[in-house]
C-alpha positions in Angstrom: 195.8 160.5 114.6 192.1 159.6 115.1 193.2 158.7 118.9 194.5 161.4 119.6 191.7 163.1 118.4 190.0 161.4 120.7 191.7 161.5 123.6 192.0 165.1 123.2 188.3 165.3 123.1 187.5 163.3 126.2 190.6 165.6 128.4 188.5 168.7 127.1 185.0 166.7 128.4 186.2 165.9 131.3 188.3 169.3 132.2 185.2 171.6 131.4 183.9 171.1 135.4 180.0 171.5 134.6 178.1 169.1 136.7 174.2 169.2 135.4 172.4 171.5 137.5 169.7 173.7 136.2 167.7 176.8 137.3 164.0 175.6 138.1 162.1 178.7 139.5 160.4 180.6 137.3 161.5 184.1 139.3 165.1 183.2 138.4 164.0 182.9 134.6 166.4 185.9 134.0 166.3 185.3 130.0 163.5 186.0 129.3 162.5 189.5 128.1 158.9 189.1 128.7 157.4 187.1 131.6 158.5 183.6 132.2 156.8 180.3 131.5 157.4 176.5 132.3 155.7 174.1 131.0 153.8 170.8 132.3 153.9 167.6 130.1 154.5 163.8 130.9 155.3 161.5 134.0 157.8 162.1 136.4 159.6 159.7 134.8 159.6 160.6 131.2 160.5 164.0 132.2 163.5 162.7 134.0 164.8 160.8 131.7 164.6 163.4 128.7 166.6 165.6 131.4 168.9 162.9 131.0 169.3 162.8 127.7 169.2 166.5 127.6 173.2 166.5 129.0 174.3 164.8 126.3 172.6 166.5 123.4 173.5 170.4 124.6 176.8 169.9 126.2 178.2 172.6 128.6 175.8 176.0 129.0 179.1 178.1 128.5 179.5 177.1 125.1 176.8 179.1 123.8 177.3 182.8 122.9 173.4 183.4 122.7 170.2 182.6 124.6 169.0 178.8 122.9 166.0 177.4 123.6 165.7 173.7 123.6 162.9 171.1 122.6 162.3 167.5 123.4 159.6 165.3 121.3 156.7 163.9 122.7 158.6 160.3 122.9 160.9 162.6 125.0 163.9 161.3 123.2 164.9 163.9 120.4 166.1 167.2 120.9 166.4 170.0 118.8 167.8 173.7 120.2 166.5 177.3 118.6 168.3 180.5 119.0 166.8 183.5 120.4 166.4 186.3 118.2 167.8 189.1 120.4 169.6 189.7 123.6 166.9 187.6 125.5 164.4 184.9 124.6 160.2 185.9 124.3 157.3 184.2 123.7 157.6 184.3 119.9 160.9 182.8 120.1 159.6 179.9 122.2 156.3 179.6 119.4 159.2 179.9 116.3 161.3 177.2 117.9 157.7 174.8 118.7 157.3 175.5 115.2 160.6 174.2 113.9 160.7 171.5 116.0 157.3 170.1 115.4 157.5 170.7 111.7 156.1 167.7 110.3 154.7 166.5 113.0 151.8 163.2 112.8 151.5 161.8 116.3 151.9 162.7 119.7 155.1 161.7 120.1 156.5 163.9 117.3 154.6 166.9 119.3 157.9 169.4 120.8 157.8 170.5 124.1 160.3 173.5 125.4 162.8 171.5 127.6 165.4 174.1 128.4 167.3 177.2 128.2 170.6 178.4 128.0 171.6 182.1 128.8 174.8 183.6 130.3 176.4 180.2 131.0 173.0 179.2 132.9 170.9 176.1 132.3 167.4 177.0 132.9 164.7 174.1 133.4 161.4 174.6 131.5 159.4 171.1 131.3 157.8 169.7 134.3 155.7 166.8 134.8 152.0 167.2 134.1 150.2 167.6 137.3 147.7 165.3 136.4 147.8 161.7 138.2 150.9 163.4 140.5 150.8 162.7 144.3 154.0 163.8 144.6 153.7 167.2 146.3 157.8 168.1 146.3 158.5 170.5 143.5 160.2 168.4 140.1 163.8 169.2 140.7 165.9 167.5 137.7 169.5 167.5 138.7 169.4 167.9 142.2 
């Protein structure tokens, strides 16, 4: 029974057709009911890579009935995901998840950063790479 379980759950991976691919520019920040932020942290790299990781830990964008918020530690390995408080995500949304997320928090690389959103079946992308020690002038573009 456990394989077929199994199975079952891989057909409905596989047959959900989302490909990561994320919404980047802040005009396009649609959920938001206030004015939209990203945010600038880490290398290219480590940013990459927790966009990554990201895929696996929220799954497809149309599985969420409400605007989530999403959060990556400092080590840019651990996720955790907030839901907004109304029909749209604003700023105190964003500070109550940061909150959550770095509850507990002792070092650096237990610090949260906002990572992503979900809204209407959209993944936006919030975290950027720090500008600092970039000579990289093309815009950070995750999944394209």
């Amino acid at each position: 029974m456990q394989f077929i379980t199994f199975i079952s759950l891989i057909v409905l991976a596989s047959s959900s057709g989302w490909t990561p691919s994320c919404i980047s520019d802040e005009a396009e920040f649609d959920f938001y009911a206030t004015r939209p932020q990203k945010f600038a942290f880490g290398t290219r790299d480590e940013v990459a890579q927790a966009y990554e990781r990201l895929v696996d830990n929220i799954g497809n964008p149309k599985w969420y009935s409400k605007p989530t918020l999403f959060y990556v530690t400092g080590a840019y390995t651990q996720f955790t995901r907030a839901e907004c408080a109304g029909d749209k995500c604003d700023a105190m949304d964003v500070f109550n998840g940061l909150q959550q997320c770095s509850s507990g928090a002792q070092t650096s690389a237990d610090t949260c950063y906002p990572i992503a959103a979900v809204y209407n079946s959209k993944l936006y992308c919030l975290l950027e790479p720090s500008r600092e020690g970039t000579n990289n002038s093309e815009p950070f573009r995750p999944y394209e």
